[in-house]
N, C-alpha and C positions, 0 to 999 in steps of 0.2 A: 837765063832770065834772072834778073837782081830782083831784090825786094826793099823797097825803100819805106820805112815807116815815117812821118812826115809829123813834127806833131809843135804846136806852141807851147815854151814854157820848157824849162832845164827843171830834170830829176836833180835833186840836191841832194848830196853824198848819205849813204846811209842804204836803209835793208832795202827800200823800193827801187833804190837805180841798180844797187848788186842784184836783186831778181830780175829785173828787166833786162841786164846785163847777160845776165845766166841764160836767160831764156832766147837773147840774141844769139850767142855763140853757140849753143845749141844748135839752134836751126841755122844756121850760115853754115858749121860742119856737118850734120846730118843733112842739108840742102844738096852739098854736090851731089851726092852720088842721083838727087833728081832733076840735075840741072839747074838747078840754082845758084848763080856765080857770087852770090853774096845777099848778105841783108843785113839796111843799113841804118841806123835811127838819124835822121836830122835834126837838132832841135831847133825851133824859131825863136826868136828873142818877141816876148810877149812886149806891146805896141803899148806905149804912155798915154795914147789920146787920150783928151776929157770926157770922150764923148765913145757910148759904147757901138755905134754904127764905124766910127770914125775908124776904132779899134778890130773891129772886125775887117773893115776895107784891108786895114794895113797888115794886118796878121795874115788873109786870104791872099795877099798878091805875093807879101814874101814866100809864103806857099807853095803858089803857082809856080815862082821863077825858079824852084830847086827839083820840082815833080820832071822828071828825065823824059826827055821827047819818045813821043808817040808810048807811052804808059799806059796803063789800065788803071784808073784814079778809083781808088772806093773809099768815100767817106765813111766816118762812126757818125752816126746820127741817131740821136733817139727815135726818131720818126722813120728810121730803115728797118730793112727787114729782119727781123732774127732767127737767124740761119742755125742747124745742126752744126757739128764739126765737120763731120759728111760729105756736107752741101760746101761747105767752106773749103774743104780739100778739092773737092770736086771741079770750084770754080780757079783754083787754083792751077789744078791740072788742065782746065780749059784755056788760059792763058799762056799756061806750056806749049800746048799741044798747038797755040794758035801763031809761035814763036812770036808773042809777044816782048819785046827787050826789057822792062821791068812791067813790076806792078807797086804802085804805091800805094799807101795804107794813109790818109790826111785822118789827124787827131786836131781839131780845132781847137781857138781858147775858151773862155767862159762865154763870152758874146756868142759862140758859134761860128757859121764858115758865110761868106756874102755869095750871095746868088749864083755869081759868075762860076764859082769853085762848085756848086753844088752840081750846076748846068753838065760840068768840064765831066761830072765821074758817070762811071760807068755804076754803078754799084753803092746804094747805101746798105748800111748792116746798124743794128742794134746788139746791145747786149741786155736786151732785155727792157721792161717797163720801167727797171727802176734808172736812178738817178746815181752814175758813177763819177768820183775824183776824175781827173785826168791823169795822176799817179795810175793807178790802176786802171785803169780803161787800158793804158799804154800797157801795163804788166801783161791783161789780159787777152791784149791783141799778140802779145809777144810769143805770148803762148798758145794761143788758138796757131799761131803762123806755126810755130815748132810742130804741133801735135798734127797739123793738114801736112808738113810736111813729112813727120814720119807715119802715117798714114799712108803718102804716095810711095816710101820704099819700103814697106812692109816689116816698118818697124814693131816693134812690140807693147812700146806706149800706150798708143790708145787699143784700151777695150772696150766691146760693146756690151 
């Protein structure tokens, strides 16, 4: 299974992309040993329109077009559920287990994601009530993915 994190908007050089960086290759090599063939970040090039629907359409379809056939789509939404790490590894392993061929992780832009993309996922998640960057949101999806991953090989990372 691959992991594709899918998000609008390039980390620009500095300590947010080398963490998100870190937290990549992390779980890409701590991934195999659970079937994990890679995990991959996409970035989208954030859309000019003048208009902020207009911007969402266009950010949501570029989106779509790179989300790997037959995927398991989970948006970040604030309106999603917020899930344990637990629940998170859990659903992870459900995907595995369902040999799913990826699952993608879609990080919207400021506008958020158009209907059609929200329709597409299997899975909203929150990280809580409050209001995160997109820098970080992306860090900390980076890392929720690392920590569900060494979870499912009995790594030592997370404790409860």
């Amino acid at each position: 299974m691959r992991i594709v994190v899918v998000a609008v908007g390039r980390l620009k050089q500095g300590p947010e992309r080398e963490l998100a960086e870190r937290y990549r290759k992390r779980a890409a090599d701590t991934g195999r040993q659970a079937g994990i063939s890679a995990v991959d970040v996409i970035e989208i090039r954030e859309s000019r329109a003048g208009d902020s629907d207009r911007r969402m359409l266009e950010e949501s379809i570029a989106m779509a077009n790179v989300i790997p056939d037959q995927a398991a789509a989970v948006i970040l939404d604030p309106r999603g559920e917020s899930i344990s790490s637990a629940a998170f590894a859990g659903r992870l392993q459900g995907w595995r287990s369902e040999n799913a061929p990826a699952v993608a992780f879609i990080v919207g832009g400021h506008d958020g994601l158009a209907p059609s993309l929200r329709e597409k996922s299997s899975l909203a998640i929150a990280f809580g009530p409050a209001t995160w960057p997109h820098q970080l949101a992306r860090i900390m999806l980076l890392e929720q993915i690392y920590r569900a991953i060494t979870m499912l090989t009995g790594h030592p990372y997370h404790r409860n």
